[in-house]
C-alpha positions in Angstrom: 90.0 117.9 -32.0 87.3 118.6 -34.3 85.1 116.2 -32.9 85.1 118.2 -29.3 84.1 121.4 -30.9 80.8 120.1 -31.3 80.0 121.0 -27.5 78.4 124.4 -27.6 80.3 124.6 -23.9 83.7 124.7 -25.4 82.7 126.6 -27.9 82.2 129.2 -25.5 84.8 128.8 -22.9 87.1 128.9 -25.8 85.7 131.9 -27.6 85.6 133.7 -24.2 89.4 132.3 -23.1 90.4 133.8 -26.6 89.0 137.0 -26.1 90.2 137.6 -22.4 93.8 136.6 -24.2 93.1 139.4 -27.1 92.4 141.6 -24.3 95.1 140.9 -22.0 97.9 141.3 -24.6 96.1 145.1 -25.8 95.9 146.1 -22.2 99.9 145.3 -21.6 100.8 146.7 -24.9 98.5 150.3 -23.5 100.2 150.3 -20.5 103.4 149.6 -21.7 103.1 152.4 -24.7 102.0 154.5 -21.7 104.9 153.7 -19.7 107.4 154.1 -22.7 105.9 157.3 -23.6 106.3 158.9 -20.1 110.3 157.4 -20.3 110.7 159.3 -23.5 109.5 162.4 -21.9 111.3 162.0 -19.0 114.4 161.6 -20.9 113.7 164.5 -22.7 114.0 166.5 -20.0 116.7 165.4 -18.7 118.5 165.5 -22.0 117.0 168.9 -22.7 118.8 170.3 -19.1 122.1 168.5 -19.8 122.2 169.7 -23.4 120.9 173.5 -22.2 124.1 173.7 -19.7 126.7 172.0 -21.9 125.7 175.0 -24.7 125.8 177.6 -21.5 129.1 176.4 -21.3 130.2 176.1 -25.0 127.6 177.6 -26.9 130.0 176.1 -30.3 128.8 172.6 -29.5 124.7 173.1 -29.8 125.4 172.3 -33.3 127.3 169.1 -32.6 124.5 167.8 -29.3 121.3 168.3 -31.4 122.7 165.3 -33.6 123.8 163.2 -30.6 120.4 163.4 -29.5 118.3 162.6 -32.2 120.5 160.4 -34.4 122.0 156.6 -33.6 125.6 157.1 -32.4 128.6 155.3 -34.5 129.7 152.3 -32.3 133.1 154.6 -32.0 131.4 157.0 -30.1 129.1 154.9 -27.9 132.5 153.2 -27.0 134.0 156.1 -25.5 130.9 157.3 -23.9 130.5 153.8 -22.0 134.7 154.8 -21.1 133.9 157.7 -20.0 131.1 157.3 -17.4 132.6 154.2 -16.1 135.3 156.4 -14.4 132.6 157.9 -12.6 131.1 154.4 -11.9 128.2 155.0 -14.1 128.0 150.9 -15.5 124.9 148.3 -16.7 126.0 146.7 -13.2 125.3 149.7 -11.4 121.6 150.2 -9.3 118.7 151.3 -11.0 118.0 153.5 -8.5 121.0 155.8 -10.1 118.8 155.9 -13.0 115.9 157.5 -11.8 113.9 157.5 -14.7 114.7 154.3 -15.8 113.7 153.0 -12.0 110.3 154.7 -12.5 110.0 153.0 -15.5 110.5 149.5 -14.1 108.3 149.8 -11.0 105.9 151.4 -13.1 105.7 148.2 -15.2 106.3 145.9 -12.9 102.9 146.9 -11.1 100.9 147.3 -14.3 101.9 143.8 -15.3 101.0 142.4 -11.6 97.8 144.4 -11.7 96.9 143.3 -14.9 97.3 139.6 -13.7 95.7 139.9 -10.6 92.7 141.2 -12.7 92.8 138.7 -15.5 93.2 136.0 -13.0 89.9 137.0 -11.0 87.8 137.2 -14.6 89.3 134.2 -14.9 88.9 132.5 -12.1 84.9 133.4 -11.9 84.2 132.2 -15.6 85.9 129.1 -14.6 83.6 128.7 -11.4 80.4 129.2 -13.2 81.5 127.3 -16.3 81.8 124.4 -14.1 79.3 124.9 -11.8 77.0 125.1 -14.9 78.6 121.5 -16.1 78.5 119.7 -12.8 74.8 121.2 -12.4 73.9 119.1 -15.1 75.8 116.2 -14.3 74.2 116.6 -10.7 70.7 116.2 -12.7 72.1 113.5 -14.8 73.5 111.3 -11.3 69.6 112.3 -9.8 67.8 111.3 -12.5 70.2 107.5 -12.2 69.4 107.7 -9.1 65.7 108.1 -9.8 65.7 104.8 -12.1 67.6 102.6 -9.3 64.5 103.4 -7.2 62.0 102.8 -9.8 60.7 106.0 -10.8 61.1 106.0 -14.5 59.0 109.3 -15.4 62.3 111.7 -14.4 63.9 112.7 -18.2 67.1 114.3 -18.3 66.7 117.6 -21.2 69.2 118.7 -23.6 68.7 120.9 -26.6 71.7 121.9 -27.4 74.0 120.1 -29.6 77.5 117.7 -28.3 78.1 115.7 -25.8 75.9 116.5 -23.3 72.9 116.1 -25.2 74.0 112.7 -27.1 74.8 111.1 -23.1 71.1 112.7 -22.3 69.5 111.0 -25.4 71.2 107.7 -24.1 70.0 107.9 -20.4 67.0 108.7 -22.0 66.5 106.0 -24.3 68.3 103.2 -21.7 65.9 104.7 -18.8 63.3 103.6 -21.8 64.8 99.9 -22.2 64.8 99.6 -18.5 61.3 100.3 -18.0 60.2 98.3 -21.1 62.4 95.3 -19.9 60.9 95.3 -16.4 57.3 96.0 -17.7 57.7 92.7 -19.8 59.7 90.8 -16.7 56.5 91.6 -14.8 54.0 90.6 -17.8 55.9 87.6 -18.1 55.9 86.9 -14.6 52.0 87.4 -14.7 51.8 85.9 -18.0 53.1 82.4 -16.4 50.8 82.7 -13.0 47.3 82.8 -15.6 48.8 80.5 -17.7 49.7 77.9 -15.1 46.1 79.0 -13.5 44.7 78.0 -16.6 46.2 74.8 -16.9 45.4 73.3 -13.8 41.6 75.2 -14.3 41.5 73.1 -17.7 43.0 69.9 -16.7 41.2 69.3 -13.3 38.4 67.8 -14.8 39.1 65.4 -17.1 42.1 64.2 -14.6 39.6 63.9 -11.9 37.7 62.0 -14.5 40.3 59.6 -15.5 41.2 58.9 -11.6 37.8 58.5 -10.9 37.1 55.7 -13.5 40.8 53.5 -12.9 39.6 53.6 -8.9 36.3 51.9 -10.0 38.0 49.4 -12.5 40.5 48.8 -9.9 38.4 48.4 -7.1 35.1 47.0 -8.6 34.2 44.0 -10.6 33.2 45.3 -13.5 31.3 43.8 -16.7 32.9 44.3 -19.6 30.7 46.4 -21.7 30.9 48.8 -19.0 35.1 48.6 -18.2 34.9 49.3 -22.2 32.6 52.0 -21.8 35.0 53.5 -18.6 38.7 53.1 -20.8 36.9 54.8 -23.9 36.0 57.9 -21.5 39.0 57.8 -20.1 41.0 57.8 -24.1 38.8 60.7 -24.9 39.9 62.4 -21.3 43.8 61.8 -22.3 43.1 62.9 -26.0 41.7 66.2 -24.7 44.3 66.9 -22.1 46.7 65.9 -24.6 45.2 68.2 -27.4 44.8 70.7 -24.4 48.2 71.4 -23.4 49.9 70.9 -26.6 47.8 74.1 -28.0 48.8 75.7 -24.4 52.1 75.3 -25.1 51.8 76.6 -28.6 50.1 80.0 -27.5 52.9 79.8 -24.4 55.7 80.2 -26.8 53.8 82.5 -29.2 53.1 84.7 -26.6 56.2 84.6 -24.8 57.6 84.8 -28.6 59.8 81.6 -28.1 59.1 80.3 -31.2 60.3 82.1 -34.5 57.7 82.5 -37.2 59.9 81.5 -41.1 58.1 83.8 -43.5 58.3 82.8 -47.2 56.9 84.9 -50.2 54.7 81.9 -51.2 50.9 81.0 -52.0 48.4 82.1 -49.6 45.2 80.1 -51.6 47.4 76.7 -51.3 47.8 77.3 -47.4 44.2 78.3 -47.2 43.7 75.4 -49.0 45.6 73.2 -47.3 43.4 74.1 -44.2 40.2 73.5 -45.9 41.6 69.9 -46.7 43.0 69.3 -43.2 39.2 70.0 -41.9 37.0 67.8 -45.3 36.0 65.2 -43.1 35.1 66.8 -40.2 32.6 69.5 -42.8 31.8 66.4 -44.2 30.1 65.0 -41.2 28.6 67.9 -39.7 27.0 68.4 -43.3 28.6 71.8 -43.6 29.9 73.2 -47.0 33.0 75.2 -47.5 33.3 77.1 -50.4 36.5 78.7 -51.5 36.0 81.6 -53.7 39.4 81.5 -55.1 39.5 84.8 -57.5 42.7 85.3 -57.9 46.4 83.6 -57.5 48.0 85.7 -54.3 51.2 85.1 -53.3 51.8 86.5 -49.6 55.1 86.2 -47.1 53.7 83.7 -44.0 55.0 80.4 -42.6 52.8 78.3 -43.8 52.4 75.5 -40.8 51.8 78.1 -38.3 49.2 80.3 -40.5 47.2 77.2 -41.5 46.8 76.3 -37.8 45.8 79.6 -37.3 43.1 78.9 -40.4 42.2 75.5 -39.0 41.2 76.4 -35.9 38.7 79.2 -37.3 37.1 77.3 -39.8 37.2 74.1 -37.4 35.2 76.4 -34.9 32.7 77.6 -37.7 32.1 73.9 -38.6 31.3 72.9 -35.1 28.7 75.9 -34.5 26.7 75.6 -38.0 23.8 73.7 -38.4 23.7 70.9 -40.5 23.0 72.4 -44.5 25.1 75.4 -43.3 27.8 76.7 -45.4 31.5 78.3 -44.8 32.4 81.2 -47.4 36.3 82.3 -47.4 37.4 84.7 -50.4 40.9 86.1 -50.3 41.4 90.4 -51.5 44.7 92.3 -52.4 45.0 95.1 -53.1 47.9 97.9 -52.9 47.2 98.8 -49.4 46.9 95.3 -47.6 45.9 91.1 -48.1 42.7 90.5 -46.4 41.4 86.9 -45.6 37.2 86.3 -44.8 36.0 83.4 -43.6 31.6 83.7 -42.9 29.7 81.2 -41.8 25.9 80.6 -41.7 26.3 79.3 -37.8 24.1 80.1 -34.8 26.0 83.9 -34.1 27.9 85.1 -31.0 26.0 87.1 -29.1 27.4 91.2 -28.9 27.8 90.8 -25.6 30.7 88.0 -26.0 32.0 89.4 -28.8 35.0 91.7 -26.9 35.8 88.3 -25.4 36.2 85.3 -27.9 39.5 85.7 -28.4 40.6 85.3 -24.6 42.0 82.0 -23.6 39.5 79.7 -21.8 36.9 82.1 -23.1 33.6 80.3 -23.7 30.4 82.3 -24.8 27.1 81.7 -22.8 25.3 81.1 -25.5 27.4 78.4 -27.2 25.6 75.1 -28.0 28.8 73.4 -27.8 29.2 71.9 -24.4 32.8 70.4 -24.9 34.2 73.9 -26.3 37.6 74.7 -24.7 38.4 78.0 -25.7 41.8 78.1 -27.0 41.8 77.4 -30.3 40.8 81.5 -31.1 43.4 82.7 -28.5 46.1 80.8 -30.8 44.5 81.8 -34.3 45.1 85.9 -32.6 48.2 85.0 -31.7 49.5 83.6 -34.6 48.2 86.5 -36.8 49.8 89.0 -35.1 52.8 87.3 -35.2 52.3 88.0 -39.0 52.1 91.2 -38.2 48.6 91.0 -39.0 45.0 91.9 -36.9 42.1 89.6 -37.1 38.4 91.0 -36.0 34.9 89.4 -36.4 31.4 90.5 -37.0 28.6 88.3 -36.2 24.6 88.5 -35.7 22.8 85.6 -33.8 21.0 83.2 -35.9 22.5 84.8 -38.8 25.9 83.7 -38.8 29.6 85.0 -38.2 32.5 86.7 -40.3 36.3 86.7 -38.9 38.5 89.3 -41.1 42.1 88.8 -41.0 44.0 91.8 -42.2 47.6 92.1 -43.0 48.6 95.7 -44.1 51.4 96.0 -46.6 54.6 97.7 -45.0 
């Protein structure tokens, strides 16, 4: 019962039910001492006149009624009294209409208590149709505000400051009008999400397809020489390689971004993955003439999956590496300190101009400046991607001709 007490509402009802209660039961008791008092009077006036002739009569006996009066008769003597008067017919059967004070008594009461009803049933009776209407008044707001969501309007927010029920069922429509609007914010992201995406796709894969088809028509129509049926299948091996390259790093930032894929974080080295990634790219440095140089300080260990955040590495570095010169060079340094684990990786490369720079990490993006005709654009979009799934941010400052500096950050919790 304890639990329901919570409601300010009952609190109230019950507080006022008790006092209307309190109320009634002094009210009877004052009109029934009222009532009582008037008997006693009445009585003594009739007493008074009986007892006034009977010492008229007998003036010996005055000593004898006085006692009669005031004192409890012996069971003897109430005995004969009740013999006496029943030869005159004077019995508890008889009407109280013979008893006149008695009689006035009885009505007296009998309309005090009705009255009293009648008026403690109207107090009660109006209490009770405000204290509901005030209830159903908010569950009328409550079934709008439902309402409100089935049509779509989310904005509508049921108020309740005051503590039990009410305001617990008001902090749940509130917070489930919230997961409703959240859930059909991401169905329509999603649903967005998977119009670019396929967009994209068949954007990035129209080329080298028409490319592939264009070149078996000619072998398969044409006589061909050799050298040049060689020249036509090697085009068309680098085509499939792209495409294949292409859509399994679609896919990848597909189910990042649609966060299909779970990220395993173990507390484990962060300079072995970053220098896993710088192994993973030594031949490709190696023949743009580009040196990476690790400025490993300090041993940092750092909770990441390891597969996913060297990809993420990779495809950075990779991209510095294809837009440095030859002689260039590719600085990363990992910092820790109490507040967060910071990666920099800075090349010497030709810059991205400022204009592009809001823009690099968009899928497909490719910068007007870029000296790289055969650039994508995806493998930034999946780096992003895969950071923040680390709960990290990356960002990256760069001056043209100068070179370029990507900062990943991951904040301690």
């Amino acid at each position: 019962m304890k639990r329901y007490f919570i409601n300010s509402g009952l609190k109230i009802s019950t507080a006022v039910l008790l006092l209307l209660m309190t109320l009634f039961l002094l009210i009877t008791c004052l009109c029934l001492k009222t009532h009582n008092d008037n008997l006693k009077a009445d009585y003594i006036k009739s007493l008074g006149a009986i007892s006034a002739r009977v010492v008229e009569k007998n003036p010996e006996m005055e000593k004898e009624i006085i006692p009669l009066i005031t004192k409890e008769v012996s069971k003897e003597e109430a005995t004969r009294g009740s013999v006496f008067l029943k030869q005159y017919g004077l019995t508890e059967s008889v009407e109280d209409e013979l008893f006149p004070y008695v009689n006035r008594a009885i009505v007296k009461n009998n309309y005090s208590i009705i009255l009293i009803f009648i008026i403690m049933a109207a107090i009660l009776f109006t209490l009770n149709y405000f204290q509901y209407g005030f209830f159903y008044k908010r569950i009328r707001s409550l079934t709008f505000a439902a309402k409100k969501v089935v049509e779509g309007d989310y904005d509508i927010a049921i108020n309740e400051n005051k503590e039990g029920d009410f305001s617990k069922l008001a902090i749940s429509f509130n917070s489930m009008r919230g997961i409703i609007r959240s859930n059909l914010s991401d169905l329509r992201r999603e649903k967005q999400f998977l119009v670019e995406l396929l967009s994209d796709i068949s954007h990035q894969l129209k080329t080298p397809l028409s490319s592939v088809i264009l070149y078996n028509d000619i072998m398969l129509t044409k006589q061909l020489p050799s050298k040049q049926r060689e020249d036509f299948l090697l085009n068309n091996q680098n085509q499939l390689e792209k495409m294949n390259w292409l859509i399994k790093n679609i896919l990848k930032l597909a189910k990042l971004d649609a966060k299909a894929i779970e990220i395993v974080k173990e507390k484990q080295s962060l300079n072995e993955t970053l220098q896993d990634a710088i192994d993973a790219l030594e031949s490709k440095a190696y023949d743009a003439q580009v040196v990476i140089d690790f400025k490993e300080k300090e041993e940092i260990a750092f909770k990441h999956d390891r597969l996913w955040l060297e990809e993420a590495l990779i495809n950075i570095i990779k991209n510095g590496i294809e837009h440095t010169p030859c002689g260039g060079t590719i600085d990363l340094e990992l910092f820790e300190n109490p507040l967060y684990t910071r990666i920099t990786i800075e090349d010497t490369g030709e810059g991205i101009n400022e204009a592009d720079l809001p823009n690099i990490f968009k899928r497909f993006y490719k910068a007007k400046t870029s000296k790289k005709s055969d650039s994508i654009g995806i493998g930034l979009a999946l780096s992003k991607s895969i950071v923040e799934a680390h709960n990290g941010m990356i960002e990256v400052r760069s001056k043209m001709e100068v070179g370029t500096r990507f900062i990943i950050t991951f904040v301690k919790c």
